[in-house]
N, C-alpha and C positions, 0 to 999 in steps of 0.2 A: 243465364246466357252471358258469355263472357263481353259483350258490348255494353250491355246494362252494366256491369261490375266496373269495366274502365272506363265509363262515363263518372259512375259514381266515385270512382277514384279521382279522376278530374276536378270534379267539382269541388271535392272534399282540398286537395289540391290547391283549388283557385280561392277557398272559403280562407285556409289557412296562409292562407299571405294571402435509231434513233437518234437521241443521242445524235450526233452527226456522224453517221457512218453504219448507224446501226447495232454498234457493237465495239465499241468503244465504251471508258470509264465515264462513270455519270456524271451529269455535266449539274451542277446548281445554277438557278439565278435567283438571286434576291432584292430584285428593282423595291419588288415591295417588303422589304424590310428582312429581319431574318428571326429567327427560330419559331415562333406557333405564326408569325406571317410569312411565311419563306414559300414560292413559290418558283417550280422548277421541273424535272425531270428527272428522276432518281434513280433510273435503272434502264435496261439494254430492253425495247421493243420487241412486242411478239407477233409474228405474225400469224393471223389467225386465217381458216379456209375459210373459204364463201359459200355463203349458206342458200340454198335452194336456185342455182345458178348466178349470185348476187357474187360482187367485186369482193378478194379478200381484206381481213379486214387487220388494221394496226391496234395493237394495246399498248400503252404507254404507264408504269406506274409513276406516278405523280407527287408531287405537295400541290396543294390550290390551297394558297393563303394558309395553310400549316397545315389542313389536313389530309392526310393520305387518301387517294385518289386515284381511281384507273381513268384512262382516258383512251376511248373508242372512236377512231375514225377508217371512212375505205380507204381502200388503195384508189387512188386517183390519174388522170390523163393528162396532161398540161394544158387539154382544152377545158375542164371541169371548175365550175365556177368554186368559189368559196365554200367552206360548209357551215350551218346556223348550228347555234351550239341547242344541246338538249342537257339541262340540268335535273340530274334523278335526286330526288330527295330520300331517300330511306325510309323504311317503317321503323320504327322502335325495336331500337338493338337489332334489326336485321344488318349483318355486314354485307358489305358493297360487294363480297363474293359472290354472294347468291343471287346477284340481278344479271353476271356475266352472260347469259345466254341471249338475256332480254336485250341489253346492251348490245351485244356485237350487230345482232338484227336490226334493230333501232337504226347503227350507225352503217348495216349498209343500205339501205334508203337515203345516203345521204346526209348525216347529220356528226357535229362532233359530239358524242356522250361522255357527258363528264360525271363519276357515280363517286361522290366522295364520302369517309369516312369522320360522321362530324361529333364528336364528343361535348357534352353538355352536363352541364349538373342541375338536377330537374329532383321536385319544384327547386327553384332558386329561394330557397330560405335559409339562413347559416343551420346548422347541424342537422334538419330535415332531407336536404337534397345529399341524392345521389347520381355517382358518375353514369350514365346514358350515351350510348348511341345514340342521339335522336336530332331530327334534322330543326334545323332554324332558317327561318323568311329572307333573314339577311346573308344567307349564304349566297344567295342571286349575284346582289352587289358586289361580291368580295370574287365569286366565278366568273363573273365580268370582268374585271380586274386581270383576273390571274390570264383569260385566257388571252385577254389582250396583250398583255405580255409575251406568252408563249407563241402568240401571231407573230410577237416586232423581234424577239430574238430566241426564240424556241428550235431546238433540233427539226433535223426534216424528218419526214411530210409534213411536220405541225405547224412550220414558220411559212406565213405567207397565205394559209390553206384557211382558215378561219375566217366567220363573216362575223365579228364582235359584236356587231351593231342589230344582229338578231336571235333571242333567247328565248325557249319555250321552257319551259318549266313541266317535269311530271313527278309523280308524288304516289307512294303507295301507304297507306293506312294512314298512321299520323304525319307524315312526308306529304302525304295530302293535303291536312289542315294545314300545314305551314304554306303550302303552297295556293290552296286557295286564298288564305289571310292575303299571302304576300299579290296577290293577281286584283284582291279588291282592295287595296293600297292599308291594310288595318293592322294597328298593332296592340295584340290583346294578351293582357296576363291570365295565365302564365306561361303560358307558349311565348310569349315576343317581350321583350324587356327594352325599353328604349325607345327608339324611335326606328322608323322604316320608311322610306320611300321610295316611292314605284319608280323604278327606271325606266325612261323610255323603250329601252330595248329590248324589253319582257313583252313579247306579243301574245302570250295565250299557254294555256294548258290542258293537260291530262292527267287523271286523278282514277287510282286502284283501290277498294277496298278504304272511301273515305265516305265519310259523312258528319252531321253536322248535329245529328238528331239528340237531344239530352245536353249537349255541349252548352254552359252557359246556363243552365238553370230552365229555359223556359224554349219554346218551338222555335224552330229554322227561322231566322227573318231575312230580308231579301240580301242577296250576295252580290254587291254592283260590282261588275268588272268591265262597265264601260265595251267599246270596242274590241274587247278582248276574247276570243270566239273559246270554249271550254266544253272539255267531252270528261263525264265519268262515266269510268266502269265497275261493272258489280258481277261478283262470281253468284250464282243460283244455291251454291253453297257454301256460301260466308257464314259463317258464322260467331266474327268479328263485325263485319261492319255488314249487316242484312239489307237485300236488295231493294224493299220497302223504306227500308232510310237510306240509303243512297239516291234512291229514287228522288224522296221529297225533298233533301238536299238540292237536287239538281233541280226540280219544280221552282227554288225558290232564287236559282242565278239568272241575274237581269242583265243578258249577253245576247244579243243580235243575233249570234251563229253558238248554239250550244250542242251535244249528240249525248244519249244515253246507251252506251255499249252493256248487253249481258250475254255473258262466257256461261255456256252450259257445263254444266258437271265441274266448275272451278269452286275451289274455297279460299281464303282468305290471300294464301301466297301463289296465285294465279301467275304472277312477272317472275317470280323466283328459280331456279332451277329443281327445285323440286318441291313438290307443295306442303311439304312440311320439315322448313330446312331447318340445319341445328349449327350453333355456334361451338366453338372452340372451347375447351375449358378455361383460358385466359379472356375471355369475353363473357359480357352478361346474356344471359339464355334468352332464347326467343320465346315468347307466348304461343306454345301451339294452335290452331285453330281446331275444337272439338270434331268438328265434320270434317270425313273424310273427301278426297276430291276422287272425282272418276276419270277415266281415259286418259291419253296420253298426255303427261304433262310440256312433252319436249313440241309438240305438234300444237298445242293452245298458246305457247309461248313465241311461235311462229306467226300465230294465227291473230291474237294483242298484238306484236310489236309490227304487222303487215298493217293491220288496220288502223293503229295509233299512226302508225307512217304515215298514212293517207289524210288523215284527219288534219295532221299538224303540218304537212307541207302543202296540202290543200286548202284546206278551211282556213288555218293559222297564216301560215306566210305567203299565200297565195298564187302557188304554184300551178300552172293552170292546166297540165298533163294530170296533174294528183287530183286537182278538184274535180277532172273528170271521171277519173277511177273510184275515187270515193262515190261520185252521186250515180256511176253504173253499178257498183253494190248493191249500195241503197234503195236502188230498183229493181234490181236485178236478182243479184248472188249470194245476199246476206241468207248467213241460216248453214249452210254446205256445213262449212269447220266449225260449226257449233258456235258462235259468236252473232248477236243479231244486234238491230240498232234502231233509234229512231231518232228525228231532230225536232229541237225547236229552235224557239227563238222570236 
């Protein structure tokens, strides 16, 4: 099973070591510095239709602190409050194309989706590492940063539109581990190099096809994230990161408010636009997931980013319309769109 093999690769791993106007030319800002920190707007805004009656939505291609970046927000009213930013972390070498569907949905509930493009050289040992897609803990702090910027002098809708001072974090496969790490304030080789700490403004997370099982040599041990409310979910046919280890992962996070989401008939690229997406030949390839997934991909990627909505403006930032919808699910209506749930905590 390919989860046993990239564990044991791990280990082995860890053993050896818009625009203003819309359509105008693109504008730069470089408050925080310039070339791999250069943070800005890089091209003319699209706008996208609304999805299942929802407001349309803006995409923005970006820099966040040097790396390329889409950025998903609605169209808005002049009475609509701020929006809390949502940071996607990437799986391993998945590019930030294949989350666009998951994203635009995401961001019409209300949030700013920022899905950046973060290149790493992994493991970090001279001549061993290789260049990687693959996301890191400290991209929070640095999307913090960046979008605070694009709130104080960022093209419209983006200036002004932003609540800086609130960030959920979500993560699919290993975008998960970095996100988990980053939620219980840890920094571990060889995933994190340096140092990290937890920003205030990181309130909470959601986790796609992650777990924790084998990572590290020896069983899950507790995952503290404090106050910080966190929901994973597990496709029935993962077969990358299998639903009995996401599970016990999730058994062992010590969060007051946590959810255990499973997507019937999904496997491993459940958020993606299609579940078994492929890269560009100028990019390194994706790890297929051996199992096939069933039913409609476009309608489960609806049916995650509706419920992840609820969870994190509910549960997470406490929005008290969402907390309602979420716990009339959970009593209710969970099961319909193949997606079911349960809480602890």
């Amino acid at each position: 099973m390919r989860s046993v093999r990239r564990r044991q690769v791990l280990l082995g791993l860890a053993a050896l070591l818009a625009l203003a106007g819309l359509g105008l030319a693109s504008r730069m800002i470089h408050e925080a510095g310039a070339g791999r920190e250069a943070t800005g707007v890089v091209g003319p805004a699209r706008r996208l239709g609304g999805r299942g009656g929802g407001p349309a939505i803006w995409r923005f291609p970006a820099l966040v602190h040097g790396d390329p970046a889409d950025l998903y927000l609605p169209e808005r009213g002049p009475r609509d409050g701020a929006l809390p930013v949502a940071l996607l972390l990437q799986g391993a070498n998945v590019a930030r194309r294949h989350y666009a569907r998951f994203a635009a949905s995401l961001a019409g509930q209300g949030f700013l989706v920022v899905v950046p493009d973060h290149w790493r050289t992994f493991p970090p040992i001279p001549l061993l590492g290789r260049r990687l897609l693959l996301a890191d803990q400290r991209q929070i702090g640095t999307t913090l940063a960046a979008v605070e910027t694009l709130n104080r002098v960022g093209p419209a809708p983006l200036r002004g539109a932003i609540d800086d001072g609130r960030l959920v974090v979500i993560g699919h496969s290993m975008g998960g581990l970095a996100g988990l790490e980053a939620l219980a304030g840890r920094c571990r080789f060889p995933l994190c190099l340096g140092t990290y700490r937890r920003p205030p403004a990181l309130r909470g997370g959601l986790f796609y096809g992650t777990d924790l099982v084998g990572h590290g040599g020896g069983p899950v041990g507790p995952i503290e994230t404090g106050t910080r409310p966190v929901a994973m979910i597990s496709g029935s046919r993962d077969g990358a990161s299998a639903p009995a280890d996401v599970e016990a992962t999730w058994e062992q996070l010590r969060s007051r408010r946590k959810a255990l989401l499973t997507v019937e008939g999904a496997n491993h690229y459940a958020i993606t636009d299609t579940s078994r997406p492929v890269n560009p030949p100028s990019l390194p390839p994706i790890h297929p997931d051996p199992n096939a997934a069933s039913g409609d991909q476009a309608a489960r990627i609806e049916a995650i980013a509706r419920w992840s909505g609820l969870f994190l403006k509910g549960e997470v930032l406490g929005d008290p319309a969402a907390l309602q919808r979420w716990h009339l699910w959970l009593r209710e209506r969970q099961g319909a769109d193949g997606v079911r749930a349960r809480q602890g905590g």
